[in-house]
C-alpha positions as CSV (number, residue, x, y, z in Angstrom):
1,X,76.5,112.7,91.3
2,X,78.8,111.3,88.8
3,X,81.6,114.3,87.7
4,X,83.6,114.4,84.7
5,X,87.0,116.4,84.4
6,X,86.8,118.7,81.3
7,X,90.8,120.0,81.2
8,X,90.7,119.3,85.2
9,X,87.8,121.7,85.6
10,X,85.1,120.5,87.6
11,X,81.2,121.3,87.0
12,X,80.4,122.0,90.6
13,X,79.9,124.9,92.6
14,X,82.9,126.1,95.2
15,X,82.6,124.3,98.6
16,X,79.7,122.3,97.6
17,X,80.8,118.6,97.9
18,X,81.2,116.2,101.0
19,X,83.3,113.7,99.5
20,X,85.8,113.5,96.2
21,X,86.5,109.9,95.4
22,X,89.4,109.5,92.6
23,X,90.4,105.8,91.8
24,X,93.2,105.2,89.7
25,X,92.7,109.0,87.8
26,X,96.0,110.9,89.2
27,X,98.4,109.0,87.5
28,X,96.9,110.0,84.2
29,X,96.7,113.4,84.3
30,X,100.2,115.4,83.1
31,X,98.7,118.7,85.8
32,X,98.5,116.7,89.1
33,X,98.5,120.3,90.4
34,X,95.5,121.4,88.9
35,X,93.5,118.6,89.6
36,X,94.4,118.8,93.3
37,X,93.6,122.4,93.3
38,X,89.9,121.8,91.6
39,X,89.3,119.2,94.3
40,X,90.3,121.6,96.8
41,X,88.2,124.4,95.7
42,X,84.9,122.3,95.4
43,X,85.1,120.4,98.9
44,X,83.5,122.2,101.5
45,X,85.5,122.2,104.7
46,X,86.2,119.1,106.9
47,X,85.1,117.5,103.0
48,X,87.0,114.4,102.5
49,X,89.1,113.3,99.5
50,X,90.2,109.8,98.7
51,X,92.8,109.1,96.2
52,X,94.3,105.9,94.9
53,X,97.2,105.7,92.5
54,X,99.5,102.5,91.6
55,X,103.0,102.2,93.1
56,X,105.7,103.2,90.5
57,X,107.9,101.2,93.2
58,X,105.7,98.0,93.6
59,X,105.4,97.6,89.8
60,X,106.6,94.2,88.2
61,X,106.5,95.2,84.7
62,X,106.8,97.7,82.4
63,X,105.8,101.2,82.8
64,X,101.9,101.9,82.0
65,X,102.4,104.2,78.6
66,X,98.8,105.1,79.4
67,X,100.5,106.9,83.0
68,X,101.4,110.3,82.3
69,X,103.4,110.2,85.5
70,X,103.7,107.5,88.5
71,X,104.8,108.5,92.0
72,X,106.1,106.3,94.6
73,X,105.0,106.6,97.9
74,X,106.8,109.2,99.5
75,X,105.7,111.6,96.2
76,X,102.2,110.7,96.4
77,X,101.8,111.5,99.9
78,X,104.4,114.6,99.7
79,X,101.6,115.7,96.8
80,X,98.8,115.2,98.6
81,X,99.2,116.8,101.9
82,X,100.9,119.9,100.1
83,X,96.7,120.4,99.3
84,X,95.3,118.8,102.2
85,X,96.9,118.7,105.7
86,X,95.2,115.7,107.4
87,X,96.4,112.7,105.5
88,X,95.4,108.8,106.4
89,X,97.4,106.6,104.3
90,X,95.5,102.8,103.4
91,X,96.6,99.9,101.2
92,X,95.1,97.2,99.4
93,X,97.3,94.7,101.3
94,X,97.8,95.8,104.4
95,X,99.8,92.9,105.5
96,X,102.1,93.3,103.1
97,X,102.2,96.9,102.9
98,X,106.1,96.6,101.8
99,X,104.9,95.3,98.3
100,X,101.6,96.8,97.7
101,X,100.9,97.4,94.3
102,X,98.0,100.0,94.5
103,X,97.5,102.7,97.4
104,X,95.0,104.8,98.7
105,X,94.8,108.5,100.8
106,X,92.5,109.8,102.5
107,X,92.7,113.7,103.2
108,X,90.7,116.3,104.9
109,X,90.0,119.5,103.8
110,X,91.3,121.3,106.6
111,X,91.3,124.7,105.1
């Protein structure tokens, strides 16, 4: 079931969904907070989340002025597991995960 975010409120019933997949969305949104929250609220428990954000500290270029905000990775994953506790984190180059330009999170809904 494809979801769209109407001012970060999602069209699904509370602790109805298995899985939340979000690719490149956070860094758009101005109310991380909200967004995180509405994810929270509509996985059921032991749901899993996956997030994936670019690197404001792998960048090469200019700032996106598309990106309302971009976190390093310290932020993102400070951000993330203030909603959900068990955090996995992943990259798109794992082997050189010092210069990766795009990440990705994996959380558990643990509450």
């Amino acid at each position: 079931m494809l979801v769209m975010l109407n001012e970060c409120q999602l069209k699904v019933e509370s602790h109805s969904s298995d899985v939340i997949v979000s690719f490149e969305t956070i860094e758009h949104l101005v109310d991380k907070e909200a967004f995180l929250i509405e994810c929270k609220r509509v996985l059921r428990r032991g749901g899993k989340i996956v997030v994936s954000s670019p690197n404001r500290d792998g960048s090469t270029g200019e700032p996106n002025v598309q990106h309302a905000d971009e976190m390093n990775v310290d932020e993102f994953q400070t951000l993330i597991k203030s909603f959900f506790g068990n955090c996995r984190m992943y990259t798109q180059f794992p082997r050189r995960a010092s210069c990766f330009n795009v990440r990705c999170l994996s959380a558990e809904n643990c509450l």
